[in-house]
N, C-alpha and C positions, 0 to 999 in steps of 0.2 A: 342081227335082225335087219332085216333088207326093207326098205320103204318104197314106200309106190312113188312114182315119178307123175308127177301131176303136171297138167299143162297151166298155162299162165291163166287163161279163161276160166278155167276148174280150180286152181289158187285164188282167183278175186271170188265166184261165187262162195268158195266155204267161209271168207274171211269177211265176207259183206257183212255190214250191222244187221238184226236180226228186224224184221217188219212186224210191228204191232207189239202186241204187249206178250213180257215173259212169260211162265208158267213155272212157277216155283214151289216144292216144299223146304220147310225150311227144319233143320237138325240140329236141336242148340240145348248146351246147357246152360242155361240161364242164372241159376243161382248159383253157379262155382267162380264165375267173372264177369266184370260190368263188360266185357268186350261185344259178348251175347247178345246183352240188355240193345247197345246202340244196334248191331246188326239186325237184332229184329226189328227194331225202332225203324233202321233204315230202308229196310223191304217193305212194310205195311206202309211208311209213308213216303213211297215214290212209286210214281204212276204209273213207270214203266212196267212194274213188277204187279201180276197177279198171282196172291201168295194161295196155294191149291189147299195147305196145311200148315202146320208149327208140331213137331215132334220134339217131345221133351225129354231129353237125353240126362242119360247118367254119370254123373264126374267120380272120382277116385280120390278125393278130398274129404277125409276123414268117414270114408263109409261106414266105421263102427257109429260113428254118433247119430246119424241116420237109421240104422237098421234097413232091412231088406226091403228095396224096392223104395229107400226111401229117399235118395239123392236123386231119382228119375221124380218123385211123386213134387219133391223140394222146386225141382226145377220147372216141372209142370203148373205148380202154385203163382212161380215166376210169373211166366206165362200168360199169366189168366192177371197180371198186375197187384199179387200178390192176395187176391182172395180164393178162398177153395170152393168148391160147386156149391155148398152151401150159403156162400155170400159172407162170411165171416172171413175176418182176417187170418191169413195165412203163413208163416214164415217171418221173413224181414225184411220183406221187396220194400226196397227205397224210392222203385221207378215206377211209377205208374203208364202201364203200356196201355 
């Protein structure tokens, strides 16, 4: 693979800090490891980041005990800080997001 050759002025513009606030979605599974939990923790509460979304992803940790659809539905509950749309408790969220 051959790269482009950039000049020095066109090397600082790409590498500049970015102006204003981010734009982010964010893609996590939340109920398979606490790693999730802080990273979303740390997007919603830092300033720089405008979070656009939160997609609630599927893990591969014991998907039979879940059933279909239910390690994304698991992680989505996360999400929501452990209640489901109906305002009732949901799962085993420990974190309140």
């Amino acid at each position: 693979m051959r790269f482009p050759i950039l000049s020095e002025e066109e090397r600082k513009k790409r590498l500049a800090p970015l102006k204003g606030k981010v734009h982010v979605v964010i893609d996590t599974d939340t109920y398979n490891e606490v790693d999730d939990q802080f990273a979303l923790a740390h997007h919603l509460m830092t300033p720089k980041f405008d979070v656009k979304g939160i997609v609630a992803g599927h893990f591969w940790k014991n998907p039979q005990t879940y059933g279909v659809e239910g390690t994304a539905k698991a992680s989505y509950d996360e999400c929501r800080g452990g209640y489901s749309d109906d305002g009732q408790p949901a799962g085993r969220s420990g974190t309140q997001l």
